[in-house]
Short mmCIF file of the C-alpha atoms (twelve columns), coordinates in Angstrom:
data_MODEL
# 
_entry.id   MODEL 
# 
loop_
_atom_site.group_PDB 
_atom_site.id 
_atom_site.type_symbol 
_atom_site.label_atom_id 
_atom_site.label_alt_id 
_atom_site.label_comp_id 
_atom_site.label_asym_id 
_atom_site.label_seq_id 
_atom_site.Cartn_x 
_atom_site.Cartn_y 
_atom_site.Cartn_z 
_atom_site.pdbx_PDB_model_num 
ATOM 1   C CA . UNK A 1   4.439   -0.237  -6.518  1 
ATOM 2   C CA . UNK A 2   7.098   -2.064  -3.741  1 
ATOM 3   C CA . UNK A 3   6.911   -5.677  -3.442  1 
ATOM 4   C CA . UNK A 4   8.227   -6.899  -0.808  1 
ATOM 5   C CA . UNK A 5   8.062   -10.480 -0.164  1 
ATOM 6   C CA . UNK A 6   7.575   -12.420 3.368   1 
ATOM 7   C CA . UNK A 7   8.970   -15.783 4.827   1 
ATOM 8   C CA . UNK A 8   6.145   -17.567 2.873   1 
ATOM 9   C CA . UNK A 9   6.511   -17.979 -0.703  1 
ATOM 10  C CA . UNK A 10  4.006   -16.258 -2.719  1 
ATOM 11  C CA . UNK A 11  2.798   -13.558 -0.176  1 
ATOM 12  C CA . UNK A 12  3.700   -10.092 -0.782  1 
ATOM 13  C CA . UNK A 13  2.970   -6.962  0.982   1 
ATOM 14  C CA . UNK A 14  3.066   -4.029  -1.438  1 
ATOM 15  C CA . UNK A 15  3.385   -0.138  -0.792  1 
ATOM 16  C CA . UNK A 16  2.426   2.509   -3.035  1 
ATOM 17  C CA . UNK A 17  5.464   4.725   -4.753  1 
ATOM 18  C CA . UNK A 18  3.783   7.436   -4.799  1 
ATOM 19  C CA . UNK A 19  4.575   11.112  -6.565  1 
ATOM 20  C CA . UNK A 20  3.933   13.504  -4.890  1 
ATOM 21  C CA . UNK A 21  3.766   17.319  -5.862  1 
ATOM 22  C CA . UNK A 22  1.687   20.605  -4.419  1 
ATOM 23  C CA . UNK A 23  -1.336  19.083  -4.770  1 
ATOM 24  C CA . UNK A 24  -1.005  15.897  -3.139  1 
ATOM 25  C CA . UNK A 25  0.176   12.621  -5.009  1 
ATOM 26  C CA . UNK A 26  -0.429  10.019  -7.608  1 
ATOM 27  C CA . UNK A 27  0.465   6.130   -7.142  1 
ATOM 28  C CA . UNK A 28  -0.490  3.039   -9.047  1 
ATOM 29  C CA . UNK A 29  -2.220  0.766   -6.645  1 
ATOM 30  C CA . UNK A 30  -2.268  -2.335  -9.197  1 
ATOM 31  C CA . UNK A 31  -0.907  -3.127  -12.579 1 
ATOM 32  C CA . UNK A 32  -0.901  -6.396  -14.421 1 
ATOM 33  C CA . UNK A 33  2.474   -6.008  -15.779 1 
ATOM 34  C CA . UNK A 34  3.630   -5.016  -12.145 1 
ATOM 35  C CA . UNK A 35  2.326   -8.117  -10.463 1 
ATOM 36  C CA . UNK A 36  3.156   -10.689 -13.472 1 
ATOM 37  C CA . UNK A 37  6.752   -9.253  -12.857 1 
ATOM 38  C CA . UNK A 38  6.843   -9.950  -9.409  1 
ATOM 39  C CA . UNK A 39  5.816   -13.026 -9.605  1 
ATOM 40  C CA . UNK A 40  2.418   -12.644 -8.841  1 
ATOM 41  C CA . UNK A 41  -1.015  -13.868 -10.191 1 
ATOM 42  C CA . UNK A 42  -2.502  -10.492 -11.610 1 
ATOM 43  C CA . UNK A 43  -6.138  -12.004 -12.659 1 
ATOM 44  C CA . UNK A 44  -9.131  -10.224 -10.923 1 
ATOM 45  C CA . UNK A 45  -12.452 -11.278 -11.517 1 
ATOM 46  C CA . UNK A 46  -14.347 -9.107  -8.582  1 
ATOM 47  C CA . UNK A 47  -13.693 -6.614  -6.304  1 
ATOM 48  C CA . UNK A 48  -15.758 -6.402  -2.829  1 
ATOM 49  C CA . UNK A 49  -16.533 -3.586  0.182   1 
ATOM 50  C CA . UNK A 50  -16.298 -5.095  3.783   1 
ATOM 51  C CA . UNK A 51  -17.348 -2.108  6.051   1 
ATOM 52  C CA . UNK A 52  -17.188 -2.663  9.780   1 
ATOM 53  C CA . UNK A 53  -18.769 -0.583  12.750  1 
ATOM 54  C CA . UNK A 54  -16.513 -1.691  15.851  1 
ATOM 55  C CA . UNK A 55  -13.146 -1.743  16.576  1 
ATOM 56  C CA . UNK A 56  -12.659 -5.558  17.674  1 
ATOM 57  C CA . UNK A 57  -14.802 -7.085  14.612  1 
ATOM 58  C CA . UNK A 58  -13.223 -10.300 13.245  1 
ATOM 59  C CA . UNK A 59  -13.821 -11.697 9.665   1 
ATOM 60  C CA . UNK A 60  -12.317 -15.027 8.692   1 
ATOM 61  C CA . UNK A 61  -10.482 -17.436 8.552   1 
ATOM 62  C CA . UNK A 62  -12.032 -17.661 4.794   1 
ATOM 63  C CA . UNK A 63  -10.199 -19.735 1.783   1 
ATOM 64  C CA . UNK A 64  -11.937 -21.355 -1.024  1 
ATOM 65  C CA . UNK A 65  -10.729 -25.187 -2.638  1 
ATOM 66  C CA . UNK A 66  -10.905 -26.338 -6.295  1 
ATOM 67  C CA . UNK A 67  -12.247 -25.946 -8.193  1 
ATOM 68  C CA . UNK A 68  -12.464 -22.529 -7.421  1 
ATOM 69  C CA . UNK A 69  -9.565  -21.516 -5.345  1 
ATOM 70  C CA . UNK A 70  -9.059  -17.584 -4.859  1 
ATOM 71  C CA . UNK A 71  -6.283  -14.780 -5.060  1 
ATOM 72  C CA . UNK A 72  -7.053  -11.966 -3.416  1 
ATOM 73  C CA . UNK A 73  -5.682  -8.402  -2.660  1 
ATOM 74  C CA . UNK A 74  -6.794  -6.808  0.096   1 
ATOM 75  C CA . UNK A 75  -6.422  -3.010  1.404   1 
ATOM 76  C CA . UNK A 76  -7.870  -1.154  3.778   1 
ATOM 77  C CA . UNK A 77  -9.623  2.373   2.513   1 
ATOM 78  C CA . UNK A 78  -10.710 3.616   5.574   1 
ATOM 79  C CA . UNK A 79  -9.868  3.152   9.165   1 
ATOM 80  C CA . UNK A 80  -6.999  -0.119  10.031  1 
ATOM 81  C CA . UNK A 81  -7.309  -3.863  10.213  1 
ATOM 82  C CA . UNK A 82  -4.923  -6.260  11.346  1 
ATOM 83  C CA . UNK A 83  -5.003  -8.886  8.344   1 
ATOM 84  C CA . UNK A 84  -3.609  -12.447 8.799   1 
ATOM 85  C CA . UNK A 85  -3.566  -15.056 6.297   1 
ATOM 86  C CA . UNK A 86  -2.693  -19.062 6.682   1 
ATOM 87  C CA . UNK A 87  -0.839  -21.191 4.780   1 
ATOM 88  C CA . UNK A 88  -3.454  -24.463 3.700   1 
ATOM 89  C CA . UNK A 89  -1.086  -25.524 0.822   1 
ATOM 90  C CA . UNK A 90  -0.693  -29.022 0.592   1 
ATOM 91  C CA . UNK A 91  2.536   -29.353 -0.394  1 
ATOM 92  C CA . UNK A 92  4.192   -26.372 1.285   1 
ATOM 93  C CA . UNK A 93  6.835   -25.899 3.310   1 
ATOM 94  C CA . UNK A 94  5.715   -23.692 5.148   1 
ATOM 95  C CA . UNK A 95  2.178   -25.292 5.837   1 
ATOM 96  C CA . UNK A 96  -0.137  -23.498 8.623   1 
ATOM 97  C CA . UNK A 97  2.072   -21.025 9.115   1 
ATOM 98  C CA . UNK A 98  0.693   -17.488 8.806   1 
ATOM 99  C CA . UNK A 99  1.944   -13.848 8.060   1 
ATOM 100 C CA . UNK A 100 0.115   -10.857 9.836   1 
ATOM 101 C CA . UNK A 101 0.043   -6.596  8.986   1 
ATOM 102 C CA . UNK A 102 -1.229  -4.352  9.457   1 
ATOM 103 C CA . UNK A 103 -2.769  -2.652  6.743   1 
ATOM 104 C CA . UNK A 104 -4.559  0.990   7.040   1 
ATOM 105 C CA . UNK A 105 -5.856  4.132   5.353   1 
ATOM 106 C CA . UNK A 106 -2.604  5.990   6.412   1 
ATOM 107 C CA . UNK A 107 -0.022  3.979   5.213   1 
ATOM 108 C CA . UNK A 108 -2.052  2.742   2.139   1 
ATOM 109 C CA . UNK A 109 -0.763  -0.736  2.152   1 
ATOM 110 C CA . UNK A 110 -2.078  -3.631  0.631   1 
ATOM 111 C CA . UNK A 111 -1.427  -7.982  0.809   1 
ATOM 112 C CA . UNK A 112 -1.741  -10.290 -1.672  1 
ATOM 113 C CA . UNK A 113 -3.106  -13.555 -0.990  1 
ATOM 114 C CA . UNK A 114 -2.161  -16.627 -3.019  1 
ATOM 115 C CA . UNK A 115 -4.863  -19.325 -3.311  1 
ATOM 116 C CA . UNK A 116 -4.878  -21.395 -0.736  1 
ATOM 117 C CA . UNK A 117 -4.916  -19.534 2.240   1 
ATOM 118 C CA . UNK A 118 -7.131  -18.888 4.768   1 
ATOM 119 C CA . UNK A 119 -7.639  -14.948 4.810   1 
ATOM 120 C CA . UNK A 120 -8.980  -13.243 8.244   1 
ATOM 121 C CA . UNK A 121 -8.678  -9.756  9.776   1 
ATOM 122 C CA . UNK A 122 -9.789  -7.655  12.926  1 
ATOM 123 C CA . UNK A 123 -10.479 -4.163  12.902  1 
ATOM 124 C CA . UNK A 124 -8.382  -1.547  15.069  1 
ATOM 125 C CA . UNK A 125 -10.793 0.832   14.716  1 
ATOM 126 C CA . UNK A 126 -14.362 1.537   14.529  1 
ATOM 127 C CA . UNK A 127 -15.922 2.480   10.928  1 
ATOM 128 C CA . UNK A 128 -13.477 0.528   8.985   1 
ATOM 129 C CA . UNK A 129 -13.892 0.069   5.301   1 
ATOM 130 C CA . UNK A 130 -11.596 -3.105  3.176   1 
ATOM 131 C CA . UNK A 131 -11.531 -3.566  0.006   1 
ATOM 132 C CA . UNK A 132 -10.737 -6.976  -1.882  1 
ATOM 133 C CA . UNK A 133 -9.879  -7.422  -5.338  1 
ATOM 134 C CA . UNK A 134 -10.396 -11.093 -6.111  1 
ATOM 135 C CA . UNK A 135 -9.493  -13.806 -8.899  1 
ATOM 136 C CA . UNK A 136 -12.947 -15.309 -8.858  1 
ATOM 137 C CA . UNK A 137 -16.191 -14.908 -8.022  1 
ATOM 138 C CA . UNK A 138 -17.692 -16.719 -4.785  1 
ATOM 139 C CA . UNK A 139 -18.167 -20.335 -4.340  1 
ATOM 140 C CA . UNK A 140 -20.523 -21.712 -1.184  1 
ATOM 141 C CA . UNK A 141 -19.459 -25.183 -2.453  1 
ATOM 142 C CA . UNK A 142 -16.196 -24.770 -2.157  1 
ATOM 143 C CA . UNK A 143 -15.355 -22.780 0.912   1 
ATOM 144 C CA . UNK A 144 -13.851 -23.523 3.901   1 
ATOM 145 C CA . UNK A 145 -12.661 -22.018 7.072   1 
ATOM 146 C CA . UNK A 146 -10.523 -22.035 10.162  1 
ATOM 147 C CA . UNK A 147 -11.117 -20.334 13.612  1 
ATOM 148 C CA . UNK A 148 -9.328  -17.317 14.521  1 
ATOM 149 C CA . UNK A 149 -8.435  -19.079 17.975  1 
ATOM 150 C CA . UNK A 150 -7.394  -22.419 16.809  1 
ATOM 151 C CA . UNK A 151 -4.754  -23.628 18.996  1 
ATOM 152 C CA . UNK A 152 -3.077  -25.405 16.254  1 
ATOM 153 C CA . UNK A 153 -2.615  -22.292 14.803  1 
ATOM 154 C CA . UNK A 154 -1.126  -19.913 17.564  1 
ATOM 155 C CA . UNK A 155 -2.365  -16.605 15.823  1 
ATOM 156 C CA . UNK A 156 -3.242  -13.695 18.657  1 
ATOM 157 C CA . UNK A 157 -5.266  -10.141 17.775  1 
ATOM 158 C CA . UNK A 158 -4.253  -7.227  19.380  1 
ATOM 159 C CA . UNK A 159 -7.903  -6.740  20.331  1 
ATOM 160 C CA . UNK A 160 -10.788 -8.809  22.467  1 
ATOM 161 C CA . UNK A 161 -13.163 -10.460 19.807  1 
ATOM 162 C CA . UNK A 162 -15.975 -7.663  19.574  1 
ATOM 163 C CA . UNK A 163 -17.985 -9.290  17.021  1 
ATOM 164 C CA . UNK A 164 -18.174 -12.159 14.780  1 
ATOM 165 C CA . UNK A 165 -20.455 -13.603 12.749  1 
ATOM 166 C CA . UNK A 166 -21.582 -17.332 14.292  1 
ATOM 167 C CA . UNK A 167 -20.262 -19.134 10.968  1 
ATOM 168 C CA . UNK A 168 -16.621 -17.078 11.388  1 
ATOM 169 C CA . UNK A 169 -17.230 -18.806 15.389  1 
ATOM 170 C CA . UNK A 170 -18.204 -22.026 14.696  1 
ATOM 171 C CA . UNK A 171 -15.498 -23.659 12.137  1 
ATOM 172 C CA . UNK A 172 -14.434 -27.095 13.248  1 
ATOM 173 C CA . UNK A 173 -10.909 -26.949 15.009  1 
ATOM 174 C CA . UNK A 174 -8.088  -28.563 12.649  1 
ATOM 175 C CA . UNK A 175 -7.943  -31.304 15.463  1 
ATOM 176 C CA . UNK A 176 -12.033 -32.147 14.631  1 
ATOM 177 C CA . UNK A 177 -11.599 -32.205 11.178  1 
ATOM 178 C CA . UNK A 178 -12.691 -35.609 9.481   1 
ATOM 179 C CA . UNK A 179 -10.354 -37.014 6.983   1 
ATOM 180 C CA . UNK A 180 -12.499 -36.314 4.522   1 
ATOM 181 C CA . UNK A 181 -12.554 -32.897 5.214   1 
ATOM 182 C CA . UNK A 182 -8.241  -32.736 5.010   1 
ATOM 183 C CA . UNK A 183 -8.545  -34.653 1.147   1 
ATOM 184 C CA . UNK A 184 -10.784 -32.032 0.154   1 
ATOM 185 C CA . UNK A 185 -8.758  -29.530 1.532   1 
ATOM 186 C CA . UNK A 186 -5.606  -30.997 0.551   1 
ATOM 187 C CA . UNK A 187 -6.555  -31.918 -3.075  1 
ATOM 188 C CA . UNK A 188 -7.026  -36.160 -2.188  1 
ATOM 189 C CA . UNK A 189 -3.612  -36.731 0.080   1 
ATOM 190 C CA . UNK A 190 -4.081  -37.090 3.908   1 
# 
């Protein structure tokens, strides 16, 4: 695997080294060692199917809080997404900033996603499949959300909304969130 890090500490976007021969190739799409190496949090609990009809669908902005805060390593199997994640660290220097790609079937990439951040995508085409490996296991209690056209946020998709699920719509804007809202979010500090 290639690990290749971005402007925000703890994100990487990794490519496949793959060998190739006569009959195609072979590449190692995730290895503990690998990730540890990297610097990465290699622990995966579940792994999840997202299948989408429409080019246009949106899914997120989805992060969980503690206690059960999630890792996550998304790629996309079939079709291509444009995946974006946010930066809801408390303590980061990089706080609300985000990091887009575009990950596809053709060029096999995936993203890791440290705890922490909100995690959304839209589909470029229609019948797209994602897959997620994650560090633990879903959490109603603890999860939380931003909208995909939060001002505050300044993210654009290279498509018009198509469809998206009324939760996905209907998160609070950072600018209505209630302060006790932030200290969940934020682990107690405004």
């Amino acid at each position: 695997m290639i690990f290749r890090t971005t402007p925000i500490a703890g994100v990487a976007i990794i490519d496949l080294e793959e060998h190739s021969d006569d009959r195609g190739f072979f590449a190692r799409s995730f290895d503990r060692a690998e990730f540890e190496a990297a610097g990465l949090d290699p622990h995966i609990e579940q792994a999840n199917i997202s299948y989408n009809h429409r080019a246009g669908t949106l899914r997120g902005m989805h992060f969980q809080i503690a206690p059960s805060p999630e890792t996550k390593l998304i790629r996309c199997t079939r079709g291509a997404i444009v995946d974006t994640i946010v930066d809801m660290r408390w303590d980061s220097p990089t706080r609300l900033q985000h990091v887009s790609v575009e990950l596809s079937a053709d060029n096999r990439r995936a993203l890791y996603v440290p705890a922490y951040f909100a995690h959304g995508y839209q589909t470029l085409v229609d019948d797209t499949e994602v897959t997620y490996m994650v560090s633990g296991g879903y959490a109603p209690t603890a999860e939380r959300g931003l909208r995909h056209d939060d001002p505050a946020l300044g993210l654009t998709w290279p498509l018009p909304v198509a469809d998206i699920s009324a939760k996905d719509a209907s998160w609070p804007l950072l600018s209505e969130w209630t302060d006790e809202q932030l200290a969940a979010v934020t682990g107690g500090r405004p």
